[in-house]
C-alpha positions as CSV (number, residue, x, y, z in Angstrom):
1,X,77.6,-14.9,14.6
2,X,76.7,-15.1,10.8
3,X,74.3,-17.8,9.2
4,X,76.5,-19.9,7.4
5,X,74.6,-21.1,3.5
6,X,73.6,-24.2,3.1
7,X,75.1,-26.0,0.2
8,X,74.2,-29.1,-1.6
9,X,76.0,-31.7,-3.9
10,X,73.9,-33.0,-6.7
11,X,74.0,-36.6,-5.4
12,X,72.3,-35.5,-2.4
13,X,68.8,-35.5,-4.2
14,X,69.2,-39.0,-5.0
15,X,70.0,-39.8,-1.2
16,X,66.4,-38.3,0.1
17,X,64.6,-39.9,-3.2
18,X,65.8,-43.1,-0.8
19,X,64.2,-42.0,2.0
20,X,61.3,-42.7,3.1
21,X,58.8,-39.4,3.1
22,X,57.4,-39.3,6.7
23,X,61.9,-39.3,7.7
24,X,62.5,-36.3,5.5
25,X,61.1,-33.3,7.0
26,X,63.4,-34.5,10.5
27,X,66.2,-34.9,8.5
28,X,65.5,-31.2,6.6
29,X,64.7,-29.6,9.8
30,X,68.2,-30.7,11.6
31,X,70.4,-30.0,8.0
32,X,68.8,-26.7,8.2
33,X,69.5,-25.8,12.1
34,X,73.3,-26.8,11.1
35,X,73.5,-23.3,9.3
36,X,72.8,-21.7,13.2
37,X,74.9,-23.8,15.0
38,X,78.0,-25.3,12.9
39,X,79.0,-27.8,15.0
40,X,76.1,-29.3,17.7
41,X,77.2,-31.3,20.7
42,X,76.1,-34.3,19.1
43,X,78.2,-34.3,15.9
44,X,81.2,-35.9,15.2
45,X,84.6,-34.9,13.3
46,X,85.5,-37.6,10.2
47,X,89.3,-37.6,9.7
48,X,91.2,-34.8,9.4
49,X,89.3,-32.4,7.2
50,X,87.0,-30.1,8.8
51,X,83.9,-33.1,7.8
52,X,81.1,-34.2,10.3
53,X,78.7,-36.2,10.8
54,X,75.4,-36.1,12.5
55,X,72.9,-38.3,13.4
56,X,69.1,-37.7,12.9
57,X,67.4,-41.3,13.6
58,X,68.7,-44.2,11.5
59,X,70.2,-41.4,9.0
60,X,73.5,-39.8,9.1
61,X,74.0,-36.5,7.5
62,X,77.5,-35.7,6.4
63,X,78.6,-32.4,6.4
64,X,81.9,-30.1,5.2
65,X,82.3,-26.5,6.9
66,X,84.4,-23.7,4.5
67,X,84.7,-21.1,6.9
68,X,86.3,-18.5,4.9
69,X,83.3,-18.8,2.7
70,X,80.8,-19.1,5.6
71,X,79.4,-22.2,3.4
72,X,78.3,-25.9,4.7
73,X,78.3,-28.3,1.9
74,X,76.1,-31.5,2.3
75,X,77.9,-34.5,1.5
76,X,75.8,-37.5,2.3
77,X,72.5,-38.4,3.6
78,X,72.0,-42.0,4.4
79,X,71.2,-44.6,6.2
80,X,73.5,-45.4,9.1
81,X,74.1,-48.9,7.4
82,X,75.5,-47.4,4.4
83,X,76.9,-44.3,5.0
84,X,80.3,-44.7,5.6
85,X,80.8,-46.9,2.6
86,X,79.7,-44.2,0.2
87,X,82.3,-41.5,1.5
């Protein structure tokens, strides 16, 4: 299986600048193992899209997977408290 690229949208540097520092290598390290395996046995599909969501703590990391690009595209990191109202 191919390592898919990991992808960012700008608003995603903002989200960590939130964070606090000693939850941000975690949160790197599982945003990074995504690229091996696409979808974990702990993430969840949002709607109808081909979006997920994983959980690393308190934080959510949402995620979109292009296949025919072989590209996941960060959407969101955030606390669980806010997450969902961002989207």
């Amino acid at each position: 299986m191919e390592r898919y690229k990991i992808t960012f949208k700008r608003s995603v540097k903002k989200d960590l600048r939130r964070i606090a520092n000693q939850d941000i290598p975690p949160i790197l390290k599982r945003i990074d193992a995504l690229a091996v395996e696409l979808r974990p046995p702990a993430c969840k599909k949002l709607g109808s899209k081909e979006v997920y969501r994983v959980r690393q703590g308190n934080y959510r990391i949402i995620y979109e997977i292009f296949d025919d690009k072989l590209v996941i595209l960060i959407v969101i990191v955030a606390n669980r408290s806010i997450v969902y109202r961002k989207q």
